[in-house]
C-alpha positions, 0 to 999 in steps of 0.5 A: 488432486483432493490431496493437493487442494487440501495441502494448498488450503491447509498451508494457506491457513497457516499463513493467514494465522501466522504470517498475517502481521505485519509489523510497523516501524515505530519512526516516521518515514524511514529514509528510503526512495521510491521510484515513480511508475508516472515519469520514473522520478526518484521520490524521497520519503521526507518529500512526502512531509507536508501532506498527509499521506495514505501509504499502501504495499501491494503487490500487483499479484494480490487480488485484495491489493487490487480491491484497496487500490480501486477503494482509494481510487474512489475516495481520492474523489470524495471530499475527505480524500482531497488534499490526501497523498495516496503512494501506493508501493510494491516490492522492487521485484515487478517491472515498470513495464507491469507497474504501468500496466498495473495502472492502466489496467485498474484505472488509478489516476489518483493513486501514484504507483511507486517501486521500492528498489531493494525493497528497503521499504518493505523491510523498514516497516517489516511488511510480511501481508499485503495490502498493509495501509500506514496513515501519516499526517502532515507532519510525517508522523505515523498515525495508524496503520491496518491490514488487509483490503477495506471498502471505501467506506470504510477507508473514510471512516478510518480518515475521520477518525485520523484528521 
């Protein structure tokens, strides 16, 4: 048993050192849809244009993926957060049956939970790590881009210095 939790954790540090980047596109929105979990429409990324929009992969198995969408749930709320579109975006993998219940059971109202079919996303901004964050602005243009769970302080500090 001691064994086997010493070969989890030493694998897991591994991938924490080695496989915690991911690595942005450099293009605005790649041309890719998403496909809505609220009423299974099909969302075109330059549909996004016009907004500025908060874009998160996640996965519906990460607890730090659930940390960050509940942070955005709230900051959605704040005053900085009005007039921001927040998509968040898992692989095509998960259900929509689990993306419901992924929205049910961590009360996003706000936040719009969508699939990625053939995970071109994913792939088109070469996501290895979730939770990955990508800021664009109205234009479409990618602003910034972080890793990892952050609080909702700390996601407005980040808006402040993006608008």
């Amino acid at each position: 048993m001691r064994k086997r939790a010493t070969l989890f954790f030493g694998f897991l540090a591994v991938t924490l050192c080695f496989g915690f980047c991911a690595v942005p596109a450099e293009a605005a929105f790649p041309s890719s849809s998403l496909v809505s979990v609220r009423d299974g429409s099909e969302i075109s990324l330059s549909s996004l244009q016009g907004t500025p929009t908060i874009l998160v992969f996640f996965s519906p198995l990460c607890p730090h993926c659930r940390t960050e969408l509940k942070e955005l749930e709230k900051l959605a709320r704040w005053p900085i957060g009005q007039g921001i579109r927040i998509v968040a975006v898992t692989s095509g993998g998960f259900s929509e049956s689990v993306l419901r219940a992924v929205v049910s059971k961590w009360e996003l109202s706000r936040v719009e939970v969508c699939g990625d079919p053939g995970n071109a996303l994913f792939k088109g901004f070469r996501v290895k790590q979730v939770p990955f964050t990508v800021f664009f602005d109205a234009q479409g243009n990618r602003k910034d881009s972080f890793l990892g769970a952050a609080s909702a302080a700390e996601l407005e500090e980040f808006l402040k210095q993006q608008i």
